[in-house]
N, C-alpha and C positions, 0 to 999 in steps of 0.2 A: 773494385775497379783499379787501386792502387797496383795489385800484381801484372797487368799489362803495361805497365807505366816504368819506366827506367829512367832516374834521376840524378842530375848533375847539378855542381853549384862549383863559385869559386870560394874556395877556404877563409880568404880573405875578405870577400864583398859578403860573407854569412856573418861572420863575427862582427864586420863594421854594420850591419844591418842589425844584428840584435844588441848592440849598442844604443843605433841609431832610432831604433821603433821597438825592442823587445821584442821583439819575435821570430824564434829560432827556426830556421829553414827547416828542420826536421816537423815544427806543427803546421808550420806551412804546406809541407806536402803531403799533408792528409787532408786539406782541403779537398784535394784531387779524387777523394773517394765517395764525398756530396752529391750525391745526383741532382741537388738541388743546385749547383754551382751554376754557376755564370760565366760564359768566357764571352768576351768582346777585342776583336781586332783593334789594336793600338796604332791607329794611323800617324798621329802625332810624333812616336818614338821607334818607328820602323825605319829608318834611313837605310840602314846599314844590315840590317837583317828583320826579318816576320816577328814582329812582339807582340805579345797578347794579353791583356789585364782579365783575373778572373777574380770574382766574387763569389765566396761559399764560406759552409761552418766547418773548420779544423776538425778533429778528433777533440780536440780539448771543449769543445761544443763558442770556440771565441768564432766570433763573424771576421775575416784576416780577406784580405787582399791583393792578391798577388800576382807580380810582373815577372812574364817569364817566354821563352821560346818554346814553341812546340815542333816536332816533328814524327813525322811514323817509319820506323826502320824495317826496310825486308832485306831479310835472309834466305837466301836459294835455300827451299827444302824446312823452311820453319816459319812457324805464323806470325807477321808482322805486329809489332810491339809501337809504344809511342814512346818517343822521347822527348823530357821535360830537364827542361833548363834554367831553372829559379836564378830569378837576376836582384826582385826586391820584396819584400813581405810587409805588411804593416797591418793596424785595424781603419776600417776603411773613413772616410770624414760622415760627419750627421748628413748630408749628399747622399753622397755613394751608398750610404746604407739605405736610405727612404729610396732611391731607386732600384734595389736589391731589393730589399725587401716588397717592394709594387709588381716586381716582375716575377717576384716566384707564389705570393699572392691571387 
């Protein structure tokens, strides 16, 4: 799934982020290839632009987190792609996991 998926991040909000939670936006966006993942509209922290919190297993098989914008880009003449915009990563709270884990259950 990751190959239709085109990913941006800020240099700065990555590295203050795997200070802050250990986890490097790179394991972050292999969550994106879980079928099992979970995305939910982030009503709360959309002011300003569409955010979405998703829940799924990394590649490294950790259960992560993750805050991010999404959008799907078309190009005259080529097949529209999506684009992800990683704002934060983390591992999710004992919460967010028993509801992750009830919904793919």
């Amino acid at each position: 799934m990751t190959n239709d998926i085109e990913f941006d991040w800020s240099e700065a909000k990555a590295a203050a982020n795997l200070r802050k939670h250990g986890v490097d936006f790179l394991e972050a966006m292999s969550l994106f290839a879980d079928p099992l993942t979970v995305t939910d509209f982030d009503e709360e922290h959309s002011d300003g632009e569409d955010r979405f919190v998703s829940v799924g297993r990394a590649g490294s098989g950790r259960l992560l987190l993750v805050v991010h914008t999404f959008s799907e880009v078309v190009h005259a003449g080529e097949p529209p792609y999506s684009f992800v915009r990683l704002i934060s990563a983390r591992e999710p709270t004992a919460h967010e996991r028993r509801c992750y884990e009830q919904g793919v259950n």
